[in-house]
N, C-alpha and C positions, 0 to 999 in steps of 0.2 A: 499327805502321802510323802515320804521320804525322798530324796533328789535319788537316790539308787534304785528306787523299785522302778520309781518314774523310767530311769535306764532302761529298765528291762520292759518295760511296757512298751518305750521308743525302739527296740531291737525287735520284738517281737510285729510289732505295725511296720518296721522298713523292709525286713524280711518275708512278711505278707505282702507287701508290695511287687517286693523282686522276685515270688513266688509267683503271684495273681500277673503279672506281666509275662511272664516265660509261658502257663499256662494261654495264655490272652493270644500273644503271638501262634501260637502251637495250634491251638482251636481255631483259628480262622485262618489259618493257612499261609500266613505274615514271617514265614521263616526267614524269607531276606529281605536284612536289613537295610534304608538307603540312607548311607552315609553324610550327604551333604542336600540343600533346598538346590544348590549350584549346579549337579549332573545327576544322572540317572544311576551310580554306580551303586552296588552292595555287596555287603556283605553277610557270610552266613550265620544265623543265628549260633547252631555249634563252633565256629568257628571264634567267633566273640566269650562266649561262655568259657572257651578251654583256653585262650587264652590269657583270661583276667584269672582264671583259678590259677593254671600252672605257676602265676607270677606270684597271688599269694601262700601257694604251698610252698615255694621251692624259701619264700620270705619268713613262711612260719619253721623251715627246717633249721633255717641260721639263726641263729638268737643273734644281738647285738652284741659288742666287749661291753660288761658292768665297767666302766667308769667310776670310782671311789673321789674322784677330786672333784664332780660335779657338783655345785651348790643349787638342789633343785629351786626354782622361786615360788618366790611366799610373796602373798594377794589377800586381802579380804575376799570371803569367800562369796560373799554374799556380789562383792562387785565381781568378780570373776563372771556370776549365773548375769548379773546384768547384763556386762558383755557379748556374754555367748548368747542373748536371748535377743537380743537388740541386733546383731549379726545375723541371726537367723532370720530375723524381719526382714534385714536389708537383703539379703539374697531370694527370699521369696518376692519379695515387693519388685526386686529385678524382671525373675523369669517373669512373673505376671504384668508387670509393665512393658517388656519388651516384645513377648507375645500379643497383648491386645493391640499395640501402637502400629500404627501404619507407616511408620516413616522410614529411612534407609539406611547405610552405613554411619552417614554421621550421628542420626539418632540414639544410635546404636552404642558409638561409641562415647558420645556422652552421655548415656543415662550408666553404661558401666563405668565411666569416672568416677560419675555422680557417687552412685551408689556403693561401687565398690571401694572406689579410692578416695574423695573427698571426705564423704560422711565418715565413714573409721575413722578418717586422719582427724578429723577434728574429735570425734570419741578419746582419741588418743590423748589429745591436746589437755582436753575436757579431764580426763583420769589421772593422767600426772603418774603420781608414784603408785597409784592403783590400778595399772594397765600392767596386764597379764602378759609376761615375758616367755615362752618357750624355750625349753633349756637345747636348744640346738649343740649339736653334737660331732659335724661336721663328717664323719666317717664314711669311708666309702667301701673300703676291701669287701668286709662283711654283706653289704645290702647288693652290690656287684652280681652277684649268682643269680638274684633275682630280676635285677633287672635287664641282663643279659637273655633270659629265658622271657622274658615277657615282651623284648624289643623283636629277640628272633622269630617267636609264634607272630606277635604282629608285622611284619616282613613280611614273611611266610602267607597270613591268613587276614591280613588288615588290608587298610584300604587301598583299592587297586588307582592305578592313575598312569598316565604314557601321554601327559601333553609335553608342553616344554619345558627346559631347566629353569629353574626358579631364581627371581632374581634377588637379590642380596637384600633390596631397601624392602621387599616386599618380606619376604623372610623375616627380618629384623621385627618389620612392624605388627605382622602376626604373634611373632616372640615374644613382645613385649605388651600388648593388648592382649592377648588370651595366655600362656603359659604363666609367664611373670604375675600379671598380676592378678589373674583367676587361681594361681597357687597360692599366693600368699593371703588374701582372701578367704580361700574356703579354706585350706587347709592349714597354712600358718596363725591366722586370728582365729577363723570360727570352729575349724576342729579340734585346736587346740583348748579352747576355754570353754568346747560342749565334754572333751574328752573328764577334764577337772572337773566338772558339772553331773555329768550322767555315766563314765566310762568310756573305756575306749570304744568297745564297737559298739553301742549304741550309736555313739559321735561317730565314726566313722560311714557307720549305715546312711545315718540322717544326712550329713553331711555331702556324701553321694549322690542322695537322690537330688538335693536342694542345686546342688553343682549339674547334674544331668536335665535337672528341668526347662532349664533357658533354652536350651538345645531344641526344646519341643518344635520351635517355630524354624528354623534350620534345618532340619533332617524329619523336614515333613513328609503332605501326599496323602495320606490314607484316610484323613480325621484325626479327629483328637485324640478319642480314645486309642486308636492302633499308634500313632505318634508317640503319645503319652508312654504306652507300656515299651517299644522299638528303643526310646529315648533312654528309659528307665535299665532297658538291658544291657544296652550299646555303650551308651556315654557312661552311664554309672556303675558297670561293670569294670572299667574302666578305672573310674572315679573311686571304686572300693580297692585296687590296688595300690592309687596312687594316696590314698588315706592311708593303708597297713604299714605303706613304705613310709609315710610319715613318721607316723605311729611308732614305730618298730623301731628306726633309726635316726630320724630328727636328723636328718641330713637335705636343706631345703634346696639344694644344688642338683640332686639327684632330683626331686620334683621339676624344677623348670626343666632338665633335659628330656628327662622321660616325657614331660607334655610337648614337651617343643619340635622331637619326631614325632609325634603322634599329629600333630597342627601341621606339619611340614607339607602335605598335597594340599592344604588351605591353602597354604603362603604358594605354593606351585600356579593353583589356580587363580589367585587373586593377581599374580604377575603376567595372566595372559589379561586380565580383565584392560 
């Protein structure tokens, strides 16, 4: 079977997923979401939903500026699917590792070293001149509308929070353990070399859920399976935006911002801890 059909076979199962989730939650009466394992707060399932849409319509109304002096890069193709197939291990092998593990923050934040930033970094090492480059693009005007409309709905309709001001080292360090290097990860390495792989939204789809599943063990309470599907909506609703804004614009500055207010009542509550 061809790596394109294969695509659409991966579009069609991550789209039954974020269908059979929405359904999941709706049939058993799981409309609100709880945002963090840390406090009881949530948010609404429509509230989540129109928010992650409105950011990708208002994304798909703007095209990007075509760029003629871009030199797109050139990979073997075949290492390219290694890449993105070996990346998609290490982000599953994550959530199911850190989900079954009992142990606490530091666990936590060693096994995403491990897995997210060691193991590539040596793939990388390992690749040499067959590590698959992202033609980053830097642009902002353009992708702006979008992410203007999807920071304001989240403001608006995300997550609630009234403890105290957040303090700077704590901020930082959320910033830099979850935005930084969970974007460059899932969306700078592994969406980019499933996008070459299978197309953009299939990769995009996949991508999403694989980035929303870690989450399961965080923004639990209910089981797994209500967990599982809450997770799939919430975070990877989320997650499908901040792939499109990849996707679309290749501007990986815009990623860290956009997750780094979304992480920001994290870094709030981690500086009361």
């Amino acid at each position: 079977m061809r790596l394109r059909q294969r695509g659409g076979l991966l579009l069609l199962a991550g789209l039954s997923v974020y269908i059979a989730a929405v359904v999941t939650l709706i049939a058993t009466g799981h409309t609100m979401l709880r945002v963090s394992a840390t406090d009881d707060d949530t948010v609404a399932l429509w509230m989540t939903v129109l928010t992650a849409a409105c950011g990708l319509a208002v994304a798909w109304l703007v095209p990007p500026k075509r760029r003629d002096d871009i030199l797109l890069p050139t990979a073997d193709p075949r290492a390219v699917q290694r890449q993105a197939w070996w990346l998609l291990a290490l982000g599953l092998t994550f959530a199911v590792g850190f989900y079954l593990s009992s142990g606490g923050d530091l666990w936590f934040v060693g096994l995403k070293l491990l897995l997210l930033v060691a193991v590539p970094l040596l793939f990388r090492l390992a690749a040499g001149r067959e590590w698959y480059r992202a033609d980053t693009q830097g642009r902002w005007l353009r992708p702006m509308p979008a992410v203007l409309a999807f920071l304001a709905l989240f403001t608006l309709f995300g997550r609630p929070y009234s403890g105290a001001p957040p303090d700077l080292v704590a901020v930082l360090a959320v910033f830099v353990l979850n935005a930084l290097l969970e974007e460059i990860f899932y969306r700078v390495w592994l969406q980019t070399r499933l996008e070459a792989t299978v197309g953009r939204w299939p990769a995009i789809v996949v991508t999403s859920l694989i980035f929303a599943a870690w989450h399961v063990k965080i923004h639990g309470g209910n089981g797994f399976g209500i967990d599982l599907a809450a997770t799939f909506v919430h975070i990877g609703g989320y997650g499908l935006f901040l792939g499109y804004l990849w996707s679309r614009y290749r501007n990986p500055w815009l990623l860290f911002l956009v997750h780094g207010i979304i992480n920001l009542p994290i870094a709030m509550m981690a500086a009361m801890l």
